[in-house]
C-alpha positions as CSV (number, residue, x, y, z in Angstrom):
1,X,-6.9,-79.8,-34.8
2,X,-4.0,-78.7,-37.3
3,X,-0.6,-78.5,-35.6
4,X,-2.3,-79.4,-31.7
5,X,-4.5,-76.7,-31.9
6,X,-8.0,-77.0,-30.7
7,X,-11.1,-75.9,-33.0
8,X,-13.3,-72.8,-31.3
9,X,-15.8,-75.3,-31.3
10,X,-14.4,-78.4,-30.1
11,X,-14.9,-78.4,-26.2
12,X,-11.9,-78.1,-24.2
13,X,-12.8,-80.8,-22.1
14,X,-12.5,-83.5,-25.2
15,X,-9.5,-82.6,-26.6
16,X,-7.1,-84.4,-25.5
17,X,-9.1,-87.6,-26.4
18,X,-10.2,-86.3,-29.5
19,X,-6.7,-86.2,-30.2
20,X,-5.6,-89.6,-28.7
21,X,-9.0,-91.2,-31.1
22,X,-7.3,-89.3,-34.2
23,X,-3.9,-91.1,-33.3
24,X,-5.2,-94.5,-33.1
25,X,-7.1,-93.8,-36.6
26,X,-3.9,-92.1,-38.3
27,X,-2.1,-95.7,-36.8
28,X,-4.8,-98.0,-38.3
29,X,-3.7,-100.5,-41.0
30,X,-7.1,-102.2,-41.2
31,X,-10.4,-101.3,-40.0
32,X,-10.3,-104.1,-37.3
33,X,-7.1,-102.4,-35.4
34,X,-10.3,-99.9,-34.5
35,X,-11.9,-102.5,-32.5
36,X,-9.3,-102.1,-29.6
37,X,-9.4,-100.4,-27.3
38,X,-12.9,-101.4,-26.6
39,X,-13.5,-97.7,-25.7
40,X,-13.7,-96.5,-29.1
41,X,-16.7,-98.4,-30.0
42,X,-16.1,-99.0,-33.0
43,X,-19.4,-99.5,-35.1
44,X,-21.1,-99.1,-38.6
45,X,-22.9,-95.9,-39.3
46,X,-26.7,-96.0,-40.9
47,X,-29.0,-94.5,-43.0
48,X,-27.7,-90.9,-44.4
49,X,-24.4,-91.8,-43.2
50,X,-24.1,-95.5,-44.7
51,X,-20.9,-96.2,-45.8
52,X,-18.8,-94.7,-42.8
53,X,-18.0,-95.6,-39.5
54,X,-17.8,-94.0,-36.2
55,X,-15.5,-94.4,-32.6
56,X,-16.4,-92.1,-29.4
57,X,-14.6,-89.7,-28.6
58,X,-17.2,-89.3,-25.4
59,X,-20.7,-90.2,-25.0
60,X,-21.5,-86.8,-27.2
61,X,-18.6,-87.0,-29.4
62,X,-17.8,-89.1,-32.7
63,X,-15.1,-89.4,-34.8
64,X,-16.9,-90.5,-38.1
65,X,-15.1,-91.3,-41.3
66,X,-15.1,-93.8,-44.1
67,X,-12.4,-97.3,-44.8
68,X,-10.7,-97.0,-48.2
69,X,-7.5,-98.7,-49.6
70,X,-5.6,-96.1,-48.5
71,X,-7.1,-95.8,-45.4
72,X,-9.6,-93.6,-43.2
73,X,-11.0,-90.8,-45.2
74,X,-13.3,-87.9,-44.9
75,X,-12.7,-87.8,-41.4
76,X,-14.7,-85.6,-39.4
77,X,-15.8,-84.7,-35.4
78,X,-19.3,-84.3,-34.9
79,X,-21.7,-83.8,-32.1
80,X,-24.4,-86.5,-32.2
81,X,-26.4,-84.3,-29.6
C-alpha cells in the first residue's frame, strides 16, 4: 500500500480500512492504544504465528504483526479465509 496505492490483490472493497487499521498501528505508542476502537479486535495470535498479534480489517481481513521496542514490526495483510 506504498504511497496510497492498492496491492492487485488487496480487494478494493477493504482498502480504505485497511488503510485507516495501518494508521492507527503506525500511531500506536504501546500495544494497548490497539485495544480502541473496539473494532479492531485486537487479540494474540497462536500456534505457528505465536508471538504476533492481529486487528480486522474485516471479518476476512487481518492486519497481523509483532510488538517490539520500537514498535509494530513485520507487519503484514493476510486473508484468514
Amino acid at each position: 500500500m506504498y504511497r496510497g496505492k492498492r496491492p492487485k490483490d488487496l480487494p478494493a472493497t477493504i482498502f480504505a480500512a485497511a488503510r485507516r487499521k495501518l494508521a492507527y498501528l503506525d500511531q500506536a505508542k504501546d500495544l494497548g492504544d490497539l485495544r480502541a476502537p473496539p473494532g479492531n479486535r485486537l487479540h494474540p495470535l497462536l500456534h505457528d504465528r505465536t508471538g504476533q498479534h492481529a486487528i480486522w480489517i474485516n471479518d476476512q481481513y487481518r492486519i497481523c504483526f509483532r510488538w517490539t521496542e520500537a514498535g509494530p514490526a513485520e507487519v503484514e495483510i493476510v486473508d484468514y479465509h
